[in-house]
N, C-alpha and C positions, 0 to 999 in steps of 0.2 A: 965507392963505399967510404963512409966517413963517418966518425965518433964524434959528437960533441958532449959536452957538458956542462950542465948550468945548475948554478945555484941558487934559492931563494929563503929570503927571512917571511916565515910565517905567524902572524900575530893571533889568535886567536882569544876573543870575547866574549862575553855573558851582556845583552840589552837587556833594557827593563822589562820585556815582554817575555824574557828567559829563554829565547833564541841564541843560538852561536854566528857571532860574523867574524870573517877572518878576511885579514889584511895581508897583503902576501908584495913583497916588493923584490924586486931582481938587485943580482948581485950584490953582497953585502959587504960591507968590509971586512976580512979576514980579519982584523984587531977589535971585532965587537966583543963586548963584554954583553953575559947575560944582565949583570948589576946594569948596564947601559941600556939593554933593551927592555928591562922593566920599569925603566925610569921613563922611558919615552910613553909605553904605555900608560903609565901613570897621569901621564902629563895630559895624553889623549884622552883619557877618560874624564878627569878636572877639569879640561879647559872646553869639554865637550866639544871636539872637532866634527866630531860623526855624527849624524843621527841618522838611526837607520829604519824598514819600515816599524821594526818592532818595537822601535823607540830609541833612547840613547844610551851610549856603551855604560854598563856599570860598573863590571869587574873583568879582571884578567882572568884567562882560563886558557891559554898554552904559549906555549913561543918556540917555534924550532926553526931552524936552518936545514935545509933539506938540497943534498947534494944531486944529482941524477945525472946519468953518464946514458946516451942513447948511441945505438950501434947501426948507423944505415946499413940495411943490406940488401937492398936494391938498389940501382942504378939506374936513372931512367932512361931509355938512348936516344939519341938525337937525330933527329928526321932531317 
């Protein structure tokens, strides 16, 4: 049995088509700043990196980091 645990930065967006897309990347730097992650989004929507089918990102609409600890408790046995 084993515990892992992993974290992710979750970007969440508004298209022009008024759809939500969300950008989610593994492990972040424990030293991010929100002011940092909104700047990145910023930059993303400006510089139009994305387009998605609903069209391209407009606005910012969440950002979180999301921790999650998972607990095997099965073991599978070995044949």
């Amino acid at each position: 049995m084993a515990t892992t645990t992993k974290k992710v930065l979750r970007m969440t967006f508004n298209n022009s088509s008024g759809n939500v897309v969300t950008i989610t990347l593994p492990e972040p730097k424990a030293s991010l700043t929100a002011a940092q992650i909104e700047a990145v989004m910023d930059q993303i929507i400006t510089k139009n990196i994305f387009l998605t089918a609903g069209g391209e990102l407009v606005s910012k609409r969440d950002v979180k980091i999301i921790d999650t600890t998972t607990d095997d408790l099965f073991d599978q046995p070995v044949i």
